[in-house]
C-alpha positions in Angstrom: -27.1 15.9 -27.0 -27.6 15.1 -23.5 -28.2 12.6 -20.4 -29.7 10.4 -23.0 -27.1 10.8 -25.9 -25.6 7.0 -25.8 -22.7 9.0 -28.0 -22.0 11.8 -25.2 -19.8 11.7 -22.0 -22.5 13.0 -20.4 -25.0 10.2 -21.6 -22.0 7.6 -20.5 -22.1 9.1 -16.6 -25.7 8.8 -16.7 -25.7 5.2 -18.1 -22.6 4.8 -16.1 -20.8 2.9 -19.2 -17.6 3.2 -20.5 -16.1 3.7 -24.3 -14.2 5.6 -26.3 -15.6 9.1 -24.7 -15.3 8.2 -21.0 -12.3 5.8 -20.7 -12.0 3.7 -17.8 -9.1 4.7 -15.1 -6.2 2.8 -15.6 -5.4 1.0 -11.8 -1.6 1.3 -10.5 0.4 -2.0 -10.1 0.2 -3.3 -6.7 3.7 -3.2 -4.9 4.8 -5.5 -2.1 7.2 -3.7 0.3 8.8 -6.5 2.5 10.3 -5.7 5.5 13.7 -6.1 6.9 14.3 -8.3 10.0 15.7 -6.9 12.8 18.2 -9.2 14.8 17.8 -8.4 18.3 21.3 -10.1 18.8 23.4 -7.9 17.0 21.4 -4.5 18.2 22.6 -5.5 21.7 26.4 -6.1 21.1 26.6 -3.0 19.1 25.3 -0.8 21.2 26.2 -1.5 25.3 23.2 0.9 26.4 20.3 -0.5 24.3 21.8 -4.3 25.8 20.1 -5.5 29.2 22.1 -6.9 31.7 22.0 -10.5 32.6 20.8 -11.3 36.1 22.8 -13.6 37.7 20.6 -17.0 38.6 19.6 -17.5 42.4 20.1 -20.9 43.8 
C-alpha cells in the first residue's frame, strides 16, 4: 500500500488518475451577469448638476 498501489489514493496522485478513491472536482456552472445600460439622457434631466450646459452656437 503505497505510490504504486493502483487501489490507493495515494497510488491515484502519483498516477494522477481518477476513480472511486480520488473523485474528480465537480466544476461550478458558469453564470453570465449582463449589465444594465445606462441612458445618459435621463441621468441628465434628473439631476440639473450632473447635466452640462449647452453652448450657444457662434455664427
Amino acid at each position: 500500500m503505497g505510490k504504486g498501489d493502483k487501489k490507493t489514493r495515494r497510488g491515484k496522485i502519483t498516477m494522477g488518475t481518477f476513480g472511486v478513491r480520488r473523485p474528480r472536482k465537480k466544476t461550478k456552472p458558469f453564470v453570465v451577469v449582463k449589465k444594465k445600460a445606462t441612458t445618459t439622457a435621463k441621468a441628465t434631466e434628473d439631476n440639473p448638476k450632473t447635466a452640462t450646459k449647452a453652448k450657444p452656437k457662434q455664427l
